[in-house]
C-alpha positions, 0 to 999 in steps of 0.5 A: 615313684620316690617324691610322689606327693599322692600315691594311688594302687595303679598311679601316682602324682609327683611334681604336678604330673600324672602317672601311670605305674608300669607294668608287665615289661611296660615302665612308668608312664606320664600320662597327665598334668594336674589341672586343679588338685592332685586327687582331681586329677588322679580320680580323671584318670582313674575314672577313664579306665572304665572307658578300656573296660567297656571297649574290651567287653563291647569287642567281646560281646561283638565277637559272640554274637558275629558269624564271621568272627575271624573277621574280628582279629583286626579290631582286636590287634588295634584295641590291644595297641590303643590300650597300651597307650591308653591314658588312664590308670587301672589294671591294664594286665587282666585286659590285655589277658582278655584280649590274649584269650580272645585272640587264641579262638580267633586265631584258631578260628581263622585257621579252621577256615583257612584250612576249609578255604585251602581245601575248597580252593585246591577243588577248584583249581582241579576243576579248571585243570580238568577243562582249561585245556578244552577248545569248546570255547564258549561252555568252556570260558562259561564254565571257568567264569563259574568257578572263578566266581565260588573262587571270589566268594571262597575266603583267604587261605594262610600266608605261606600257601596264598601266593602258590594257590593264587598263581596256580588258579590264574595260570589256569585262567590266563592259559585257556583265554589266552588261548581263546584269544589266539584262536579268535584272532587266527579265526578273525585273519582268515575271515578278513582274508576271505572277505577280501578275497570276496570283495576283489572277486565282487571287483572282478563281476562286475568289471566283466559285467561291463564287457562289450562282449557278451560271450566273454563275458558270461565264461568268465563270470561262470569261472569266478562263480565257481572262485566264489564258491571256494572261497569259505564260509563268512560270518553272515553279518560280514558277508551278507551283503556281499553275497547278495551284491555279487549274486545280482551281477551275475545274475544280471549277465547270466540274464542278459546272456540266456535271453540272447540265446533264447534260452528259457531259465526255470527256476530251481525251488529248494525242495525245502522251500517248495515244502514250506510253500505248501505247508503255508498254502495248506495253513491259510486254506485252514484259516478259513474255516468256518465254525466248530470246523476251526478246531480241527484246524488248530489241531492240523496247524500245531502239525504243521508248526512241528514239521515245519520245525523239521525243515532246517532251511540255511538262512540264506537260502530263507524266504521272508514272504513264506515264512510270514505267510506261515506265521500269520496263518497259524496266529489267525488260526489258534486266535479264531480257536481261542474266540471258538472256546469262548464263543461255546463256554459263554454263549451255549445258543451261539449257533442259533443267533443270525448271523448279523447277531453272531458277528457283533457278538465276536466283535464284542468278545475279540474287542474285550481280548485286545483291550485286556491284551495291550494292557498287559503288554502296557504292563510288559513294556513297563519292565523291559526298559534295560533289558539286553537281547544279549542275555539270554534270560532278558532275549526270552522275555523280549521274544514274549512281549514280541509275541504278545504284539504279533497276537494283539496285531492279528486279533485286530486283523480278524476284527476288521474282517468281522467288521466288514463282514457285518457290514453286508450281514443278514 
């Protein structure tokens, strides 16, 4: 500062240059060149102190006003490091004070959470432990997805222990799936092992299908039918088709050998089945019911619907046509019941009209129901471009919006049959 031709409380100009004096452990630093006058010059810089001001008292202000307030010691340790090497001259030492103060709660801060985030991080960690030795793999693998999620969306822990609590919770995680994976491949071999198995005995059927001889070839299909049995269960997607292809060539020769021997084949009905077929027979005999007569068959058909419900038929042995005969029936039903209720709310004489009149009158009334129908199945389909059946909340509303078609189908089913039956009405 000796030789300074203008001297100032926090700078000072000496050979046409601009300082700022030091300070702190800090020495003097250039910070400028005289462009026109010394007190130009000296005013610019002292002028722009002003700007460190308003950027220590914004990051304040900032900071009262923020949830996450720890957030804020990153900017702060930045300003501290642009204020150092600020150019201007001013009393840089209470700013710095400022910030240090503000560092002290921030840091504080970020140790309290730190400290509630460790503690959070540990409970979690006990959860996985707890059930990341299960073989229940799907509630399991749910469940760990769960709590890896809360994991994210807890905060960090300090330094010294992040690395520990992060391994500790990813061994968990990775132990269990890797598990899953070993166990899925294992289960993958054996399935791929008993498709094979099934497809040399499809290879073997159907050589012995093409036999000359008859008798030779019925005994060893029966040994191989037997073979087939043993084999193992399959997914049904993967062995469906081979299933039904091996039944038919046996079937085929079991056939051919029965007619040969003048042997008549009754065949054998699931009792199963042989229940449903009659619950399907009694449902469509309900259907027909006349009149205030359809009430009470709504109430039988909600039986039938809970019993059939008891009946637990293994997919393979269903029948499409029984279980479609039993659905249809009971849609008609409840639709013919739900056209009663309004039939009596609306029309309190309905009884008393012809029955040409009475017919028109149910047309006029399901027309109206179909018409409000596919509107808010218009509607419906609007909001179920996306949806994925794999999502158990999206499968839910495509089961609704299938349902809504199947009501709206068999409302059109009964139209036609008020329509024709109009046509030779009184």
């Amino acid at each position: 500062m000796e030789n300074a031709s203008l001297v100032d409380e926090y700078g000072y100009v000496k050979d046409g240059k601009v300082f700022l004096k030091g300070y702190l452990d800090y020495p003097d630093r250039q910070i400028g060149e005289v462009k026109r006058t010394e007190q130009e010059a000296l005013d610019y810089f002292k002028n722009r102190f002003i700007i460190a001001q308003s950027k220590v008292a914004q990051l304040e202000e900032e900071v009262t006003d923020a949830q996450n307030k720890g957030s804020y010691l990153t900017k702060l340790l930045q300003l501290r490091k642009k204020l150092l090497s600020f150019d201007a001259i001013g009393n840089f030492p209470p700013l710095l004070d400022r910030l240090d103060q503000l560092e002290d709660v921030l840091s504080g801060l970020i140790h309290t959470n730190q400290l509630k985030n460790l503690e959070i991080k540990r409970a979690l960690i006990g959860e996985a432990e707890i059930i990341a030795g299960s073989d229940d793999w799907k509630p399991t693998a749910e469940a760990l997805q769960e709590i890896k999620t809360k994991w994210i969306k807890t905060g960090p822990v300090d330094k010294s222990v992040e690395a520990e609590v992060e391994t500790q919770f990813q061994e968990l995680l990775d132990g269990f799936f890797q598990r899953r994976r070993e166990f899925f491949n294992e289960q993958n071999k054996v399935i791929q092992e008993r498709l094979d198995q099934y497809d040399e005995l499809i290879r073997l059927v159907e050589r012995a299908a093409r036999g000359n001889d008859l008798e030779v070839s019925y005994q060893e299909i029966r040994k191989l039918n037997n073979t087939w049995k043993t084999v193992g269960e399959v997914p049904i997607k993967k062995g469906g088709k081979l299933f039904k292809r091996f039944k038919r060539t046996v079937q085929y020769v079991f056939n051919r050998y029965n007619e040969s021997k003048g042997i008549v084949y009754e065949k054998k009905v699931d009792p199963r089945i042989e229940a449903q077929m009659k619950m399907a027979d009694e449902a469509e005999s309900l259907a027909k019911a006349q009149g205030k007569a359809i009430f009470d068959s709504a109430n039988r058909a909600k039986e039938l619907l809970n019993a059939w419900k008891e009946i637990k038929v293994p997919f393979k042995l269903q029948d499409k046509q029984i279980n479609e005969r039993f659905r249809a029936a009971c849609d008609k039903i409840f639709e013919l019941s739900y056209l009663g209720r309004v039939l009596d709310r609306k029309y309190p004489a309905f009884d008393l009209k012809s029955q040409s009149e009475q017919l028109r009158t149910k047309i006029r009334e399901m027309e109206y129901l179909v018409k409000r129908e596919k509107n808010d199945l218009h509607f419906a389909m609007q909001d179920a471009d996306g949806l994925d059946p794999e999502i158990p909340e999206d499968k839910q509303i495509l089961n609704k919006i299938n349902t809504q078609k199947r009501k709206i189908a068999m409302k059109e089913v009964i139209l036609r049959e008020f329509t024709k039956a109009l046509e030779t009405a009184d």
